[in-house]
N, C-alpha and C positions, 0 to 999 in steps of 0.2 A: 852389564850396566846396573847399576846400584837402580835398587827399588825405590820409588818416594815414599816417604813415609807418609802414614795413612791419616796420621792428624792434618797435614797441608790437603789432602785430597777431600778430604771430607770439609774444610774449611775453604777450598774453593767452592766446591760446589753449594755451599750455604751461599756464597756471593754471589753465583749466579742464580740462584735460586732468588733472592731477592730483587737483581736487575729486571727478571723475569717479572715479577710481583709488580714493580715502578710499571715499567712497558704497557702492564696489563691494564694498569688501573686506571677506572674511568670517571672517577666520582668528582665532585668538585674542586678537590685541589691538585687534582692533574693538571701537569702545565699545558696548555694549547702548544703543537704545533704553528709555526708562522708560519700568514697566512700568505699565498701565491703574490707576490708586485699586481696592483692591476694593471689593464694592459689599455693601453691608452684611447681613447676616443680617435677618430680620423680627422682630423682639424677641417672644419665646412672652410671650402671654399668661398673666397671674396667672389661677391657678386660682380658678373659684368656685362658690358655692354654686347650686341651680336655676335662685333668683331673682336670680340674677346680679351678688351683693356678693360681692367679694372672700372667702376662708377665714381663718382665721385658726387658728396652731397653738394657742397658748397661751394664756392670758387675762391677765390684771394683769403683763405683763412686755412689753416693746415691741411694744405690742399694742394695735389699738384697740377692744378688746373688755375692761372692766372692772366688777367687781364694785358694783352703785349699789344702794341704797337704796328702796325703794319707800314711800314718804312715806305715814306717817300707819297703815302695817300693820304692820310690824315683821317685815319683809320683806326680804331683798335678793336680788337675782341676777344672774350674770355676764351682761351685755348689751353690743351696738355703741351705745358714746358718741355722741352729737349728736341726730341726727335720730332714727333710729331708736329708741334710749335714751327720746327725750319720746313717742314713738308705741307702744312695747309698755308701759311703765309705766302708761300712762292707760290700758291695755286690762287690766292686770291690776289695778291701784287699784278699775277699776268692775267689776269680777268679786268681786274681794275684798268691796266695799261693799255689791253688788246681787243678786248669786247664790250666793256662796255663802264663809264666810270662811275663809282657806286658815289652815295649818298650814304651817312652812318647808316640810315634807316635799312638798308636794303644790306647789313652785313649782321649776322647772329654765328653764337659758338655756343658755346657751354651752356644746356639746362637741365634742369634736376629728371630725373628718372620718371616722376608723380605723372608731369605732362605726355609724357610719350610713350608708341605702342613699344612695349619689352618683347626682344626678339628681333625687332626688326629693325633695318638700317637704322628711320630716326633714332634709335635710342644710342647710336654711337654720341650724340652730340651729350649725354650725359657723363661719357668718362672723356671728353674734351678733345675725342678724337674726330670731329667733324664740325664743318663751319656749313652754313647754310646763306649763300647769295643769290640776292631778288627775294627773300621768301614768300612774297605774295606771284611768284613764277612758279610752280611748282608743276602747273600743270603740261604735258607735252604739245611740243608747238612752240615754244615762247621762244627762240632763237631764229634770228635770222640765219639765214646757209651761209654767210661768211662767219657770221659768230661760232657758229655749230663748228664747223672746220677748227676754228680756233681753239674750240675748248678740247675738240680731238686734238691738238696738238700739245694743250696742256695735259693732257692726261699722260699722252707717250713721253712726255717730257720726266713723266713721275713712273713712267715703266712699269706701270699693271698695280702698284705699291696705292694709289689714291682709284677709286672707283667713284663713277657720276650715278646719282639719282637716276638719271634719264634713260639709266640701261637694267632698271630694277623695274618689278611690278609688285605693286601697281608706281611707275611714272613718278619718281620727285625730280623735278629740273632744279630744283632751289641745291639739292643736298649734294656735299663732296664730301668720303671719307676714307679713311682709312681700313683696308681692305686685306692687310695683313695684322696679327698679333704680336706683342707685344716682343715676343723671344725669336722672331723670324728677321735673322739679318739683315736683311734686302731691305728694311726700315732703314737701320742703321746708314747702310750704307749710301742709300739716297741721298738721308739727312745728310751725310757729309756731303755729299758729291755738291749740293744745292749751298751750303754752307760756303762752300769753297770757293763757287761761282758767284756767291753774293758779294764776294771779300774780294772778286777780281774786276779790275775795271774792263768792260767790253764784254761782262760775262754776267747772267744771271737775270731775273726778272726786269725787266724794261727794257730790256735789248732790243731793237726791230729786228725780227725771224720771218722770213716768209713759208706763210703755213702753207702757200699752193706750190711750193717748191715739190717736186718727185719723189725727191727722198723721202720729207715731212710726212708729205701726204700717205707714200708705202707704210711707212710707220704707224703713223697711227690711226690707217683703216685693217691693219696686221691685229693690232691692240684691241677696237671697236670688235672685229669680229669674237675675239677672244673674250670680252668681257660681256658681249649681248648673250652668248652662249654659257654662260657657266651663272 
């Protein structure tokens, strides 16, 4: 194999002799290395209420908590649109129809966070997930034993998805809310279920059901034990 010749050898190593020199040098016109991507912050979570829907300040302004209609009472109150919205309405519809019939006065939904204890049920009525009837009823006792039946019936009606004050401590009789978060299907699925049955005739809020029927009754003293306990 043919020798290289000594001028290219020596002329390489001048080149890397100088690479070497660049690499090394550290004075001010060395170029910085680029520096690392930063690496990002964990985006804080939106604030929310117990049961773990979002809060909301306001209501009827870029909000998803709006003032609706409760069909067929002459009723309305600021509620969370969609789901939620078809699932406190039928609870208050069959209160209105079954136990007892409200006055606007005795019907509230959505209020700001400032007023209530954070943490605890009340503050679900701040992300518009809970309506409050009778509110000056809160304390335990305020049901007659056929009303009380009734509202056990509404509850099994909503299948563990809606929770009463009156199985909380300390004691709200006023509060109904929602008892599951926002990503747990069984909301969903309610809301249709209640949807569906408002849209059928012979089906849904204002029907006559007898709550001391067997079944009713299995139901949702099944339900009451389950919800006093947890």
């Amino acid at each position: 194999m043919n020798d290289v010749p000594r001028r290219t050898v020596v002329k390489g190593a001048g080149v890397l002799a100088a690479v070497a020199a660049v690499g090394s040098f550290t004075g001010p016109a060395a170029v910085a290395a680029p520096a690392s991507a930063p690496v990002n912050a964990p985006r804080k979570k939106a604030p929310t209420s117990a049961n773990g829907w979002p809060l909301e300040t306001e209501a009827n302004h870029v909000s998803t908590v709006w003032t609706r209609p409760v069909a067929g009472t002459g009723l309305d109150v600021d509620i969370r649109i969609g789901d939620a919205e078809a699932i406190l309405l039928h609870v208050v519809r069959r209160f209105h129809y079954e136990v007892e019939q409200l006055p606007g006065v005795d019907l509230a939904g959505w209020q700001p966070i400032g007023g209530l204890k954070k943490g605890r049920p009340e503050s679900n009525l701040a992300s518009g997930t809970a309506v409050r009837i009778r509110p000056g009823a809160a304390a335990s006792g305020g049901l007659f034993p056929l009303q009380l039946l009734t509202v056990r019936d509404i509850l099994a009606d909503c299948e563990g998805v809606v929770r009463w004050g009156g199985d909380d401590s300390p004691v709200d009789e006023s509060l109904f809310y929602l008892d599951l978060g926002p990503d747990d299907a069984r909301v969903r699925e309610l809301a249709d279920r209640l949807r569906a049955g408002a849209a059928t005739p012979g089906r849904g809020a204002g029907v006559q059901v007898d709550v001391l029927s067997r079944s009713r009754r299995g139901r949702a003293d099944r339900l009451a034990r389950q919800q006093r306990a947890s």
